[in-house]
C-alpha positions in Angstrom: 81.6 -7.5 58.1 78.6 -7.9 55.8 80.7 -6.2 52.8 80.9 -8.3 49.7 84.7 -9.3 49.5 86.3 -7.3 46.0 86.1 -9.3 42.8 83.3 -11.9 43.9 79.7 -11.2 42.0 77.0 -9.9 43.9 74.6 -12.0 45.3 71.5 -13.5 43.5 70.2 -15.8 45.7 70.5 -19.7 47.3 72.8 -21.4 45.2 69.1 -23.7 43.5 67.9 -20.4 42.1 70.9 -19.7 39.9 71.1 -20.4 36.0 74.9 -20.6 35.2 75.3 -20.2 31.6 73.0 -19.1 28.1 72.6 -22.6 27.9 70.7 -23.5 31.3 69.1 -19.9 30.6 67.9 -21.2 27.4 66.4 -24.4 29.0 64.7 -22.9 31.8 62.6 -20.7 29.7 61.9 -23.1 26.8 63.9 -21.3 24.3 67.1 -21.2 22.1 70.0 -19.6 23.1 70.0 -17.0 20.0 66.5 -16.2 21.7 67.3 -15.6 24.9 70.6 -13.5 24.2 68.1 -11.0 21.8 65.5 -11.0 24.7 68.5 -9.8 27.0 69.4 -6.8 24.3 66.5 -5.7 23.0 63.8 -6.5 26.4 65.9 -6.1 29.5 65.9 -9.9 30.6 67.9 -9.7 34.0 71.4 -11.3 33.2 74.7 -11.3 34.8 78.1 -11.6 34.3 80.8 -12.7 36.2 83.7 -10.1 36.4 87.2 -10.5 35.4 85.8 -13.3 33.1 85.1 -13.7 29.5 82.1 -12.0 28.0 80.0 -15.2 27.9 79.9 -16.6 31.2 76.8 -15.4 32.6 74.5 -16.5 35.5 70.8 -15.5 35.8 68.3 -15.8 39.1 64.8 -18.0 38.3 63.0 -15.4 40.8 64.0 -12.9 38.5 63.1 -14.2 35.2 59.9 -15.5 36.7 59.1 -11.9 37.5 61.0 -10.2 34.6 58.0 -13.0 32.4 55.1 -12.0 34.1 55.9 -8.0 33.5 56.9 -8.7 29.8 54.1 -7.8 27.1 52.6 -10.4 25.0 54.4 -11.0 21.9 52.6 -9.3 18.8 54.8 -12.1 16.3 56.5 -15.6 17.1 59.6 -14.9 18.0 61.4 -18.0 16.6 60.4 -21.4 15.2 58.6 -22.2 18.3 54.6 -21.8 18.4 54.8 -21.2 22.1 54.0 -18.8 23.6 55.4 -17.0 27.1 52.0 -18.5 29.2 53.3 -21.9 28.2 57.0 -21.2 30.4 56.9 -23.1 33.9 58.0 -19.6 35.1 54.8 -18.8 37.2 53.9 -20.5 40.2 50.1 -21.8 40.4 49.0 -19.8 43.0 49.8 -16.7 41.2 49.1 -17.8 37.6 45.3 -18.2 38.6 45.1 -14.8 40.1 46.1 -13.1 37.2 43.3 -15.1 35.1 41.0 -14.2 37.1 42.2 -10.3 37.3 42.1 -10.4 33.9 38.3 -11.6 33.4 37.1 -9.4 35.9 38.2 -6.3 33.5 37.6 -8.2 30.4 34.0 -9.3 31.3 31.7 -6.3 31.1 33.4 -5.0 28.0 32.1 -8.5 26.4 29.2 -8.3 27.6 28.4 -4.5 26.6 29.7 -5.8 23.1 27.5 -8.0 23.3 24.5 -6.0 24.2 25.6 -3.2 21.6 25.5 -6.2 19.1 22.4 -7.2 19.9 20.8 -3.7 19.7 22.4 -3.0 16.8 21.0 -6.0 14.7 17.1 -5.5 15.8 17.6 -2.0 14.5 18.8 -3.0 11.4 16.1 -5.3 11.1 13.6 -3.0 12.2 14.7 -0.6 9.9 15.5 -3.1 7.4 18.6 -1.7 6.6 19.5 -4.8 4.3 16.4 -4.2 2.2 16.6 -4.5 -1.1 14.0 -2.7 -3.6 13.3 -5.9 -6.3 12.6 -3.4 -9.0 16.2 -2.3 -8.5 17.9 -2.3 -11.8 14.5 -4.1 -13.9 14.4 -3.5 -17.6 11.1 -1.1 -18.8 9.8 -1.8 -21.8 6.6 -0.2 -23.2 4.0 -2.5 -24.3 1.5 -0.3 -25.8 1.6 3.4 -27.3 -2.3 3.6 -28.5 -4.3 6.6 -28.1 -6.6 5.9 -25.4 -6.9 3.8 -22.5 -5.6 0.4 -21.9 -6.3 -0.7 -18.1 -6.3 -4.5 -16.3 -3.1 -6.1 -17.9 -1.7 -9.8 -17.0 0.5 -11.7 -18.0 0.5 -15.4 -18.8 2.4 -17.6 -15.8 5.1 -18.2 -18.1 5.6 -14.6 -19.2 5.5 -14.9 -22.9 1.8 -13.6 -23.2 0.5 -10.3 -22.1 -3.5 -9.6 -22.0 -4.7 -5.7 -21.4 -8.4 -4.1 -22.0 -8.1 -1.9 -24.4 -10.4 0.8 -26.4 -8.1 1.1 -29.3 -11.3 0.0 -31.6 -13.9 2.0 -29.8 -15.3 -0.4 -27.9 -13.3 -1.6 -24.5 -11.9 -5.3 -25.6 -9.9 -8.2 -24.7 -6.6 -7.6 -26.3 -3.6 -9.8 -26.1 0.2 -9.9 -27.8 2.9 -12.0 -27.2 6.5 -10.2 -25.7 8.1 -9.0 -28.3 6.0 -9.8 -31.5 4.8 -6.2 -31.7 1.8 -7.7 -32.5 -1.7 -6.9 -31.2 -4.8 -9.1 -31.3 -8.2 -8.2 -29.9 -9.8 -11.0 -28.8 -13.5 -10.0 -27.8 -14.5 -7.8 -30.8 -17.3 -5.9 -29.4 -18.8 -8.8 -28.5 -18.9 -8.6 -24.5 -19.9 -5.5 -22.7 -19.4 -4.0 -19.3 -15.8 -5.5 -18.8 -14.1 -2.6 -17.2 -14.1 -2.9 -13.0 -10.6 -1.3 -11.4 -11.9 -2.7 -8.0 -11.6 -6.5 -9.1 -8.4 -8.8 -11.1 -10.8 -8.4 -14.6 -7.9 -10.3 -16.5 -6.0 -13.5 -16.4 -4.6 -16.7 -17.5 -5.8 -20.3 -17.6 -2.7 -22.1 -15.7 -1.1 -23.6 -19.1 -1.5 -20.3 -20.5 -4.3 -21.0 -23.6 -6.9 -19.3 -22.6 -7.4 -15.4 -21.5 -9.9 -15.2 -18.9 -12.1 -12.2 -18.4 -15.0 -11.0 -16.0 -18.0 -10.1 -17.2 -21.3 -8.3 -15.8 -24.6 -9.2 -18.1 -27.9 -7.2 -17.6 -30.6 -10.1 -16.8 -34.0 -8.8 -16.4 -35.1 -11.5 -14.3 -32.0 -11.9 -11.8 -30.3 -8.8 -12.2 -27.2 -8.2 -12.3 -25.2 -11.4 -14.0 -21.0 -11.6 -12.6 -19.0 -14.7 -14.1 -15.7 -15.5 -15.6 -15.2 -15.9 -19.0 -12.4 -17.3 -21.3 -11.5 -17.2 -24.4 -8.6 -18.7 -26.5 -5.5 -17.0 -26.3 -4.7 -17.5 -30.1 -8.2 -16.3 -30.6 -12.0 -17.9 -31.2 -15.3 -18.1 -29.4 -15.1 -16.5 -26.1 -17.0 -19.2 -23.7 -18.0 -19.4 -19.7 -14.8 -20.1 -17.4 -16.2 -19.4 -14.0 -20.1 -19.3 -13.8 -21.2 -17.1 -10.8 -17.5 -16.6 -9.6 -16.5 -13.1 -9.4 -12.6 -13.5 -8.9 -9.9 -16.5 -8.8 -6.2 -17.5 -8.6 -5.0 -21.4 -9.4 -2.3 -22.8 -6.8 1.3 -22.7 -8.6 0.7 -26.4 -9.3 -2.7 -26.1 -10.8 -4.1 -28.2 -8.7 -6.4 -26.2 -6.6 -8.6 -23.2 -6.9 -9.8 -19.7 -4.8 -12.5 -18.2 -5.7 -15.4 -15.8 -4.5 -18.7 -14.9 -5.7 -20.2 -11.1 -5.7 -22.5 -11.8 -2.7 -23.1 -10.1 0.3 -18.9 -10.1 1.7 -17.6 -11.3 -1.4 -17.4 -15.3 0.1 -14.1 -16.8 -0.6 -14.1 -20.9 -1.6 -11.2 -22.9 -2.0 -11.8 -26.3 -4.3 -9.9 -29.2 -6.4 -10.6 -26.9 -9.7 -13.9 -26.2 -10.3 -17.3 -24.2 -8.7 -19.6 -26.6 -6.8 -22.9 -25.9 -5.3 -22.2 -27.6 -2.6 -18.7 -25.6 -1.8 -18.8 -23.6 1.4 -16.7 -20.5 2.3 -13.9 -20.7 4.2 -14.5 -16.4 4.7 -16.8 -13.9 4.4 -16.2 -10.1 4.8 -18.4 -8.5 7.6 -21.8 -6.5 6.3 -20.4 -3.2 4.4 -17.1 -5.0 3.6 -15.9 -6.6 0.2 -12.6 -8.9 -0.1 -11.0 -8.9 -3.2 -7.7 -10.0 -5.0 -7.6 -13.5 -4.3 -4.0 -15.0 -4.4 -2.4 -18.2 -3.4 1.5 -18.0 -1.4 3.6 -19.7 -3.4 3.6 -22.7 -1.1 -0.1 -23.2 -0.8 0.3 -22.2 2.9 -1.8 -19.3 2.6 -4.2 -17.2 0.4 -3.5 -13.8 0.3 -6.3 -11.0 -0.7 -7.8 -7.5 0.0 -10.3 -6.7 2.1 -11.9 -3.4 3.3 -14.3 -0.6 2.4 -14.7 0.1 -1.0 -12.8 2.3 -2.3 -10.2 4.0 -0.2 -10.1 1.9 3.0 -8.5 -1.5 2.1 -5.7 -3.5 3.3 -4.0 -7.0 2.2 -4.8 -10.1 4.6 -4.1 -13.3 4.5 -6.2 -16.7 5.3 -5.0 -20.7 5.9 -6.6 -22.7 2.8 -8.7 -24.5 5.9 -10.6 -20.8 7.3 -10.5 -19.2 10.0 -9.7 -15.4 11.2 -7.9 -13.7 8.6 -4.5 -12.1 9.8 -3.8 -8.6 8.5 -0.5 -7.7 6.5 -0.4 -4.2 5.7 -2.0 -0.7 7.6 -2.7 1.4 4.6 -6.0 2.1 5.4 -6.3 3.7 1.5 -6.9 2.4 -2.3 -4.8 -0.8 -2.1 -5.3 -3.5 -5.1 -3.3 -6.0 -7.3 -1.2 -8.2 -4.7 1.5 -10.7 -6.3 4.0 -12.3 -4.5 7.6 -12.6 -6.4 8.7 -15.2 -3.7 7.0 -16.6 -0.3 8.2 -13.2 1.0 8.3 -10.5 -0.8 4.8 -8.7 -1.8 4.0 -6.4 -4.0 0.9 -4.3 -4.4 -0.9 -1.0 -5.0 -1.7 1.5 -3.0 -2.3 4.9 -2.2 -0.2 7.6 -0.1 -1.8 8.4 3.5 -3.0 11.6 1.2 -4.7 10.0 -1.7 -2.2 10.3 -4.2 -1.4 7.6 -5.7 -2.0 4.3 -6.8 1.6 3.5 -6.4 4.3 0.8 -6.8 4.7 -0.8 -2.8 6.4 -3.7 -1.8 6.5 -5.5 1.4 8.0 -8.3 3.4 5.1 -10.5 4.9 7.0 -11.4 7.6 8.4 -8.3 8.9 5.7 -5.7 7.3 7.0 -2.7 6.4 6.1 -1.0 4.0 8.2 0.6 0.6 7.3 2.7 -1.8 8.9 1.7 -5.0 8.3 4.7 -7.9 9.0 8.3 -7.3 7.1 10.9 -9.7 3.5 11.3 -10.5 3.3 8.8 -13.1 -0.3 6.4 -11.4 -0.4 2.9 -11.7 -3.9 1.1 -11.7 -3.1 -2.6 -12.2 -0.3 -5.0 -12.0 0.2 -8.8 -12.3 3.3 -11.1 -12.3 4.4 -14.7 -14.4 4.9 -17.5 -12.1 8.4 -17.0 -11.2 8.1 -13.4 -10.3 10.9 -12.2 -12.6 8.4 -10.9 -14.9 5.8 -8.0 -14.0 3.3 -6.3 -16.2 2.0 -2.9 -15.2 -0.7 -0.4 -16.1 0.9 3.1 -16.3 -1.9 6.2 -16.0 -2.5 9.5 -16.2 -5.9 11.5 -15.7 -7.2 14.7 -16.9 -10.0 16.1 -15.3 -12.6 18.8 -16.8 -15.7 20.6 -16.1 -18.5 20.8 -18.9 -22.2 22.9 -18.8 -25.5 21.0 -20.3 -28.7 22.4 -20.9 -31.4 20.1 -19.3 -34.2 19.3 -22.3 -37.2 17.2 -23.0 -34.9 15.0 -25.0 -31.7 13.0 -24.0 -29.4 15.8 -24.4 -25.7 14.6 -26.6 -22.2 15.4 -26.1 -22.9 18.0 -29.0 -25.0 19.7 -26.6 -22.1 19.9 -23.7 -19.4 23.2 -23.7 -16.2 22.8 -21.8 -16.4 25.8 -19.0 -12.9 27.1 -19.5 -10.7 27.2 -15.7 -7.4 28.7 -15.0 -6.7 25.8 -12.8 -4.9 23.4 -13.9 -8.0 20.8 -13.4 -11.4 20.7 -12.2 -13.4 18.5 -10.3 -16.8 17.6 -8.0 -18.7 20.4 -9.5 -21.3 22.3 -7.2 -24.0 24.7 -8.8 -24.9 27.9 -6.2 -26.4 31.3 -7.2 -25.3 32.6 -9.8 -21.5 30.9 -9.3 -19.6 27.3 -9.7 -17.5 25.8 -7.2 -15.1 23.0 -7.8 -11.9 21.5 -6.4 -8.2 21.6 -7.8 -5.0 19.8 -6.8 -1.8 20.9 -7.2 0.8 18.8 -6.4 -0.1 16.9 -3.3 -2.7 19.7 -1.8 -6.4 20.7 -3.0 -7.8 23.6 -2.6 -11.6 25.1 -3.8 -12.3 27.7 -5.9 -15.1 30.0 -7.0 -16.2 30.5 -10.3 -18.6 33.7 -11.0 -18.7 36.2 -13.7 -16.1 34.5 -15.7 -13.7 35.0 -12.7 -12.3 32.5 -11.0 -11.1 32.8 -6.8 -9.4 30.4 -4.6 -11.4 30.2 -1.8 -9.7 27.8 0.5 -6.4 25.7 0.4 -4.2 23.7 2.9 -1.0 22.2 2.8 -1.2 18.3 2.1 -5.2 19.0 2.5 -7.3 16.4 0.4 -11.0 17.3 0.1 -13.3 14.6 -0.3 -16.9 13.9 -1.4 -17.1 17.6 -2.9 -18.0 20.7 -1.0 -22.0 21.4 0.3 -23.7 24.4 -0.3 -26.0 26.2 1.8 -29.6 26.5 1.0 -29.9 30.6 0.7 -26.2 30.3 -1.2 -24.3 31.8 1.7 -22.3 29.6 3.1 -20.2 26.3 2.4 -19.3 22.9 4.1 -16.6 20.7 2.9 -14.6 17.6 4.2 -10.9 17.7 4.4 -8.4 14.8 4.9 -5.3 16.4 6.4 -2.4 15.3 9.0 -4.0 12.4 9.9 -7.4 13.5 10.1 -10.9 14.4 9.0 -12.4 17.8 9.6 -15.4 18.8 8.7 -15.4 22.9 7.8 -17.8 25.6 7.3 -17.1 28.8 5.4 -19.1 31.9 4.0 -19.5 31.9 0.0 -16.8 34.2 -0.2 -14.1 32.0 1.4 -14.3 34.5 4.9 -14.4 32.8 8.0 -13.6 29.0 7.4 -13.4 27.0 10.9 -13.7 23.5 11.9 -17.6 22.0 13.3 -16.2 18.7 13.7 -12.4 17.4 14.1 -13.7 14.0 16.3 -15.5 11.7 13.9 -14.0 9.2 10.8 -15.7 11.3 8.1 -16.9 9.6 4.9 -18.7 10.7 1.7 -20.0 13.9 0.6 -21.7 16.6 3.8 -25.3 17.4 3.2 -27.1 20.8 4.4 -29.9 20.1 6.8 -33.0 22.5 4.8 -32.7 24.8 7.9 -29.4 25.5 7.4 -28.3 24.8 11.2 -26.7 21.3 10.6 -25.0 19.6 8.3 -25.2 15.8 7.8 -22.5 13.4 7.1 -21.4 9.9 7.3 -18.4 9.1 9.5 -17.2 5.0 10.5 -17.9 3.8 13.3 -16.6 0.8 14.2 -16.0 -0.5 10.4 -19.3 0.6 9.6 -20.4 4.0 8.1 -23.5 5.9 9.8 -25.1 9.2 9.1 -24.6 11.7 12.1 -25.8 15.3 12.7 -23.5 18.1 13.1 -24.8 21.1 14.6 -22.9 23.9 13.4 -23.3 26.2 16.9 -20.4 24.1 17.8 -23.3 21.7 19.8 -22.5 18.0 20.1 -22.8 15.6 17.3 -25.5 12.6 17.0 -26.1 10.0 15.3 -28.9 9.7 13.0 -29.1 6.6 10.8 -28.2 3.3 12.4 -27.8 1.4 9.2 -25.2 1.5 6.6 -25.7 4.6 5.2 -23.5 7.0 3.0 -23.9 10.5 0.8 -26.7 11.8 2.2 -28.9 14.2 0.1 -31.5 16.3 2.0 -35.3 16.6 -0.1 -36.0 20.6 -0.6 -38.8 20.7 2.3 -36.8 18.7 4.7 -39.2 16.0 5.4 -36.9 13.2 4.3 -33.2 12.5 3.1 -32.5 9.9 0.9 -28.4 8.1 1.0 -26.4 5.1 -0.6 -26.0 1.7 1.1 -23.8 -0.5 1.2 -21.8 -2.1 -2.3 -23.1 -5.6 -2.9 -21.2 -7.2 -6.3 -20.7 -3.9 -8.3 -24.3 -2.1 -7.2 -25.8 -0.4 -4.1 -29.4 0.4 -3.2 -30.4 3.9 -2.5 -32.5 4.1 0.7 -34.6 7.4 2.9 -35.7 7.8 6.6 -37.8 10.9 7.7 -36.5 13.9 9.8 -37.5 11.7 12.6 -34.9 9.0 11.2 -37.7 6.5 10.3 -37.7 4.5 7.3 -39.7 6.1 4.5 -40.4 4.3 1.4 -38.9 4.8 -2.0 -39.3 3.4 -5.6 -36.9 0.3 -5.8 -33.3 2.2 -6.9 -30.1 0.3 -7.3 -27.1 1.8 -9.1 -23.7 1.0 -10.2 -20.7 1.6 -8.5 -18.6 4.7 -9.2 -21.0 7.3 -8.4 -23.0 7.9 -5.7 -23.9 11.5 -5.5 -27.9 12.5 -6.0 -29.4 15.7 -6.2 -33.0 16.8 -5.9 -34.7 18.7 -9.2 -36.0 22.0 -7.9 -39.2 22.2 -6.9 -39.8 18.1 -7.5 -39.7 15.3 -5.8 -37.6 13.5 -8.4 -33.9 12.7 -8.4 -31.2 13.5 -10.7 -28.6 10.5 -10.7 -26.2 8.7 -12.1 -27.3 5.1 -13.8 -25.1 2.8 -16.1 -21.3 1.2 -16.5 -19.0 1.5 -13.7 -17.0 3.7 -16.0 -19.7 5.0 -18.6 -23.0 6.3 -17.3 -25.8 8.5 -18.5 -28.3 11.0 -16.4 -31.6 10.0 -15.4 -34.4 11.6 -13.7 -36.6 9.5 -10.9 -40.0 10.5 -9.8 -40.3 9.4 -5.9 -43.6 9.5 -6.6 -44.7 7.5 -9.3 -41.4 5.7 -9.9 -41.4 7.1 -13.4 -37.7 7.2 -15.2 -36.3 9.7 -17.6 -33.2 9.7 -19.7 -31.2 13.4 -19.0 -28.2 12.6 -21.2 -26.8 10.6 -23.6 -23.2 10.4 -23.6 -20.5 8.4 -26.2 -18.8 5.5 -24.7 -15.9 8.2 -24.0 -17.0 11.0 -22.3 -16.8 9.0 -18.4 -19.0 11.5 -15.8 -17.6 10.7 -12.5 -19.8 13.9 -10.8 -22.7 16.1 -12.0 -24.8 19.0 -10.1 -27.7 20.8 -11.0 -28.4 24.5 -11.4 -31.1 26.1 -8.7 -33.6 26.8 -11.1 -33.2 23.3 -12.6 -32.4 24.1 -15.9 -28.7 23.2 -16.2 -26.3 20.7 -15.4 -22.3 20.6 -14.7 -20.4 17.2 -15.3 -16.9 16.4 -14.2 -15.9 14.5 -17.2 -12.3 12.0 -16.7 -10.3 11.0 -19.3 -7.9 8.7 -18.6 -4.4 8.2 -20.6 -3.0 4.7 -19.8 0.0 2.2 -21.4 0.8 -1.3 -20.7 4.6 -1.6 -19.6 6.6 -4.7 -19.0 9.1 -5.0 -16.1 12.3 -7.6 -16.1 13.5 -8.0 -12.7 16.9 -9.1 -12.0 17.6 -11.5 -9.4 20.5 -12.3 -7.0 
């Protein structure tokens, strides 16, 4: 009874829920006909056909479309004219349609938000990392200034690039030189009239801001005053050289020339800011704590902020940066090494140079203020030593260096002895410096690549004593007063050790890996300690190191630096701190109490005394920052003799003395240097 009769279609529901033909088909689901019949062919639409009739009467249920719709994937292309898509048909019923939505978000969700997360992450890498970076000596021009024989240092270019100014000794004498880009023409400006104007730890050269005068600084002997630091000027197409800067050590002019930063050689190095000129009345908007110096003045393009380099001279400075109005100074590179010359090409980008964490160097860095880290720009072993910029930071001007170090022997005489006098000592190192005189044998350092390593010299043999990987020794190695055994300071991974070896090189192990050593080690008379400065706190102090493996103490609360024991042991004498370009040299007792000494103040650029045998007199170093003779100084009396007298050329950077007095090494440095211009492109 509940058959279907034969020949009538099979049921598809109440009589409402039938479609009778393509057309109604067509209408219920928003689409042609020509649609329709293809989704029926090609997509298994659910459509029937009445039997025993003609092929195109068809019927089709709306249950079963509605469902055939919601099974159906999304179409990947329009499938007619029609811009609509299936989840616009009026095929689902509310109820259902919001189910699915909300089905859908429920999977859809946490992949978005792990996208998002991943996206996140992935764009404080990249600017961690900077991974859009972009070297700005990428793709520059080079183009060689200079080719003299000699040195040229402290080059500058004028703010509008056409000018570039360099020291130079092509005539001799160190000068002001200057030539205009391209001219190939040289002009020296100073003519041996102004001495004393080399100083790598200061911006010696510059521009007035409309680029018509070549400024200069300038130390003047004045009996009555001392030391004399100012800025001079002279015209850029050449005459009288005349005071710029009177008592003003360093300064930059804001891009519009309206204001100016300065700072004096006092105490700190006090930095001014004023409408254009020095007035008495001026007061410093910073000053570098005692035993600190701040150099490198520069304004930010914007006048927001004066940038400059503050630290302990010379190895231990970084770039900060100060509001025009004062206040606390906030720190923009962690060097901690020989960093000098800031410019800024834009309000961002900074570059500088500096020295690798093991000494080598100066190199090409940049920087970006804001995010702070650090690139080294130049590959090679090619040193730079200065480095300015015009105005608009597509034009740089570099110093480009290279040093050659050598050892020479000097008989000590009752007359200034000449460089006549002087004999190379022949090494089969490849260089040969901070010279130490023991029985009957020389010891000195050598580098080789980026490692040093001290060798022996005796009998016309030489002998590597000591080497380590990426080792740096500084402040030259001690010897012991019987001769037998041999202190040294290394800089390595990181740190500072202080070692202690026999004379032959047997036996080298660490007496101190804890303290922030400084300077040259000293032999206590005894021979049971060894005294050295390390910093503490910013500030360096002499401290005892037993050699027993015992404790260290501190022994000098004061500045103090490069100790050098007197013969007996009743006294040492050290450096203090540099004040302008000169330091005192001071003495406490055994005891560590202040002992008096005639008045002694030096130059910078070497420290290192030595006792004459058998005397209370030292043997030290007194002149230029880069030229300086040897003189003898009775502690006693305060009487002062001349040792050596050296040409303008022959630059002693370290000296010892022979046991029995009679003789005397010198580290002599010769530098090679070229001025070479940079064209930046820019994006």
């Amino acid at each position: 009874m509940g058959e279907p009769v034969p020949g009538t279609p099979p049921s598809v529901g109440p009589p409402e829920d039938r479609l009778d033909s393509w057309k109604e088909i067509a209408a219920y689901l928003s689409r042609d006909v020509t649609t329709v019949q293809r989704w029926e062919k090609r997509e298994g639409m659910p459509v029937h056909r009445h039997l025993h009739d003609k092929m195109g009467s068809v019927y089709a249920s709306r249950a079963e479309l509605d469902a055939w719709a919601h099974g159906r994937n999304p179409p990947t292309a329009q499938e007619d004219g029609n811009n609509a898509s299936l989840s616009n048909f009026p095929v689902a019923p509310p109820g259902r349609a919001i189910r699915t939505s909300v089905g859908r978000w429920k999977s859809i969700l946490p992949l978005a938000v792990a996208g998002v997360v991943l996206a996140i992450g992935a764009i404080l890498w990249l600017q961690k990392t900077e991974y859009f970076w972009r070297n700005p000596i990428t793709d520059a021009r080079f183009q060689k200034i200079t080719d003299f024989d000699g040195v040229e240092q402290a080059a500058a270019v004028s703010r509008d690039g056409h000018f570039v100014a360099f020291l130079s000794d092509r005539d001799g004498q160190m000068d002001v030189w200057v030539t205009q880009v391209g001219s190939g023409q040289f002009h020296n400006l100073t003519r041996g009239s102004m001495a004393e104007l080399p100083n790598p730890s200061v911006r010696t050269l510059g521009f007035s801001p409309d680029g018509s005068l070549v400024t200069f600084w300038i130390r003047k002997r004045d009996s009555s005053s001392g030391d004399n630091i100012s800025v001079w000027a002279v015209p850029t197409l050449g005459g009288q050289p005349k005071p710029y800067l009177e008592g003003v050590a360093e300064f930059d002019w804001s891009h519009d020339g309206s204001r100016l930063t300065y700072h004096t050689p006092g105490p700190g190095d006090p930095l001014f800011v004023s409408d254009g000129s020095r007035r008495s009345e001026d007061r410093p908007i910073f000053t570098a704590p005692a035993g600190l110096h701040s150099h490198f003045p520069l304004w930010a393009p914007d006048t927001a902020f004066i940038y400059f380099v503050q630290g302990s001279l010379p190895d231990k400075l970084d770039i900060w940066r100060i509001i025009p109005a004062g206040g606390t100074p906030e720190r923009i590179t962690s060097h901690t090494g020989h960093v000098t010359h800031p410019v800024l090409l834009d309000g961002r980008t900074l570059m500088y140079l500096a020295s690798d964490p093991d000494g080598s160097g100066p190199w090409l860095y940049s920087v970006d203020v804001e995010r702070r880290i650090p690139h080294r720009l130049t590959s090679g072993l090619d040193r730079y030593t200065s480095l300015a910029a015009s105005a608009d930071g597509r034009r740089l001007v570099v110093t480009r260096a290279s040093s050659k170090r050598t050892l020479w022997s000097l008989r000590i005489t009752d007359s200034p002895s000449d460089v006549s006098a002087a004999a190379r000592i022949p090494l089969t190192t490849s260089a040969g410096f901070s010279p130490r005189l023991g029985p009957n044998y020389l010891l000195y350092v050598s580098a080789s690549g980026t490692s040093e390593s001290i060798w022996k010299l005796a009998n016309g043999t030489a002998t590597e004593l000591w080497s380590g990987r990426g080792a740096r020794v500084f402040g030259g190695p001690a010897i012991s007063p019987d001769g037998g055994h041999i202190a040294f300071s290394v800089q390595q991974n990181g740190q500072t050790l202080l070692y202690v070896m026999q004379a032959d090189g047997t036996n080298a192990r660490v007496v101190a890996d804890s303290l922030d050593l400084q300077g040259a080690p000293a032999w206590a008379p005894d021979g049971q300690s060894i005294t050295s400065a390390a910093d503490d706190h910013g500030v360096p102090h002499l401290f005892r190191v037993p050699i027993d493996g015992r404790s260290s103490a501190l022994f000098v609360q004061e500045y103090s630096v490069d100790p050098t024991w007197a013969p007996d042991g009743s006294f040492v004498v050290y450096s203090g701190p540099d004040i302008g370009t000169t330091f005192s040299v001071k003495a406490v007792t055994a005891e560590a109490a202040a002992r008096p000494l005639p008045a002694l103040t030096l130059t910078r650029g070497a420290r290192h005394l030595v006792f004459l045998p058998g005397r209370r007199a030292l043997v030290l170093l007194r002149g230029e920052i880069q030229h300086k003779n040897l003189w003898l100084v009775d502690l006693e009396t305060g009487a002062e003799r001349q040792l050596t007298n050296l040409t303008s050329d022959f630059d002693v950077r370290d000296f010892d003395i022979s046991p029995d007095g009679r003789e005397v090494v010198l580290e002599r440095v010769q530098e090679r240097s070229d001025v070479v211009l940079l064209d930046l492109l820019r994006p």
